[in-house]
N, C-alpha and C positions, 0 to 999 in steps of 0.2 A: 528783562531785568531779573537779574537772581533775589533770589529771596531769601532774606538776613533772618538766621536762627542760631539760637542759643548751641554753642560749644558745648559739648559734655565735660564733665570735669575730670580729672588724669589723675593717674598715681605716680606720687612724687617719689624718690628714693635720693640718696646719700653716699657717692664714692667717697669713702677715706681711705685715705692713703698716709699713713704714719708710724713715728719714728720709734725703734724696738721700745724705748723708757715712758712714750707717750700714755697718757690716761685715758686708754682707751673707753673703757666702761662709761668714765664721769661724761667725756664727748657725748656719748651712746644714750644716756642720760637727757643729756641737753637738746639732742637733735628729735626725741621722741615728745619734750615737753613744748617743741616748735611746731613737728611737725605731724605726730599722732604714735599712736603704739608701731613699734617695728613689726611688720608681716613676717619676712624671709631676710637672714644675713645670707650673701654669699660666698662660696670658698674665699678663705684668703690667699692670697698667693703675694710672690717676691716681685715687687714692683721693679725695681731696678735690673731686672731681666728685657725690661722693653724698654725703659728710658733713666738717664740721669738727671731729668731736667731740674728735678729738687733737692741736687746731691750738696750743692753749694750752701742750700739754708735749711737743711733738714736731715744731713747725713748720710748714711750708708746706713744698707740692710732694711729699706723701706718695706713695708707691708702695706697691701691696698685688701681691701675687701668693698661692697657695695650692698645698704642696706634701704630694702622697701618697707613703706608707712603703709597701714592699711585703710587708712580714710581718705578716700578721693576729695580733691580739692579742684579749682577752678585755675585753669593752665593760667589766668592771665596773675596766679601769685608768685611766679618763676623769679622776676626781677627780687620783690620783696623776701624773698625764700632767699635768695643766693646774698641777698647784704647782711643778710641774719648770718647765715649760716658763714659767713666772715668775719662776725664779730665774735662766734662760738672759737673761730682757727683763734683770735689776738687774745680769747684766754687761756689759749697755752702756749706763749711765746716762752722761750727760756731764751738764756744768756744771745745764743748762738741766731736764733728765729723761730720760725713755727715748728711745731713738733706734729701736727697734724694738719693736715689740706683737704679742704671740703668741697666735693663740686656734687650740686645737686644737679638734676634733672627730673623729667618727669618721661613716664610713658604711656601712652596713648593707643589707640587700634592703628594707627596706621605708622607709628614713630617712637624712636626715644631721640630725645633731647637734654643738652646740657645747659645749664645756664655759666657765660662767662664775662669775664668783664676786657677780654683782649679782642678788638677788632680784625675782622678778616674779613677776606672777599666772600664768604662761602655763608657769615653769619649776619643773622637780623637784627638791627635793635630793636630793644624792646622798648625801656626806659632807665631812666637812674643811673646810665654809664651800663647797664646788663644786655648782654647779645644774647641769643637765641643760638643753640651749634647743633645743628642735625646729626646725630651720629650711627643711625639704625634706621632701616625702612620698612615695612612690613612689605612681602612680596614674595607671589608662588609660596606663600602658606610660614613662610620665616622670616626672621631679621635679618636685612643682607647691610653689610658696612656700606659705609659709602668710600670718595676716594678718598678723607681726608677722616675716617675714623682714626683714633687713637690705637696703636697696635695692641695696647694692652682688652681691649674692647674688640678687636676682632675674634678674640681666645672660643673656640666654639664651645666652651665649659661657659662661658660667661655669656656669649649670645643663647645657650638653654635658659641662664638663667633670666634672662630678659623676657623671653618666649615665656617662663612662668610666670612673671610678676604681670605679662600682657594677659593672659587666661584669666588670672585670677580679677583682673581689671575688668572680665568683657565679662566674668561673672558676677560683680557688682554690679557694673553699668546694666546688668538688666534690673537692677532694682531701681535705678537713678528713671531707666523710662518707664515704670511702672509709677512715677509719682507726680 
């Protein structure tokens, strides 16, 4: 029989992806009053170089960047994290729809993960209508995609930046077992 031990707690981070007029900062704001001070923003780069999937209710000339919290939290806040961080996107609805898309994740020594609310064969539920979406694996010493990572998350500028927010995670989590 295996033997049931406490999960370590993970570093939660924040992909936004939003639109040139978007309030970006007040979001930036909001998501550190949820989720803790922001550690590392990542480059931003041109979202709609990998996908249009938002172009219908958010525009053209999307920007996405991805920002890490530096207080570890306990993975199983993933579902409550991501309906939060939903109600952050519907205060900034303008005329047209959202101006900004919020998908949190967490990552861990061995993973990053997205929190979503669209079923697939590949994702877990969790609860509350929130899936679990694997998207990074740690292996042979890096984040390797998997087959259904997102293109824009394969960018090997942005799996560095994974690899840092995961260092910085494994050099917390040694305070987490010193306690």
């Amino acid at each position: 029989m295996g033997k049931i031990k406490a999960y370590p707690p993970v570093k939660f981070f924040a992909a936004m992806t939003f639109a040139p007029t978007a309030p970006i900062d007040e979001a930036q704001r909001m998501l550190e009053s949820l989720l803790a001070e922001i550690e590392e923003i990542s480059f931003c780069y041109d979202f709609d170089q990998f996908t249009h999937y938002y172009g219908e209710e958010m525009g053209t000339n999307l920007k996405k960047k991805v920002l890490s919290f530096r207080q570890l939290k306990p993975a199983e806040l993933l579902p409550e994290i991501k309906i939060a961080t939903n109600e952050i996107e519907h205060n900034f609805l303008d005329g047209q729809g959202r101006q900004i898309n919020l998908d949190p994740g967490y990552v861990s020594a061995a993973r990053m993960v997205l929190a979503t609310t669209k079923d697939y064969d590949h994702r877990i539920y969790l609860n509350r209508g929130i899936f679990a979406d694997l998207h990074l694996r740690f292996r042979q010493g890096h984040f390797q995609p998997t087959e259904w990572t997102y293109p824009d998350y394969r960018q090997p500028e942005l799996i560095d930046y994974f690899e840092r927010i995961r260092n910085s995670y494994l050099e917390q989590l040694k305070d987490w077992h010193l306690s």
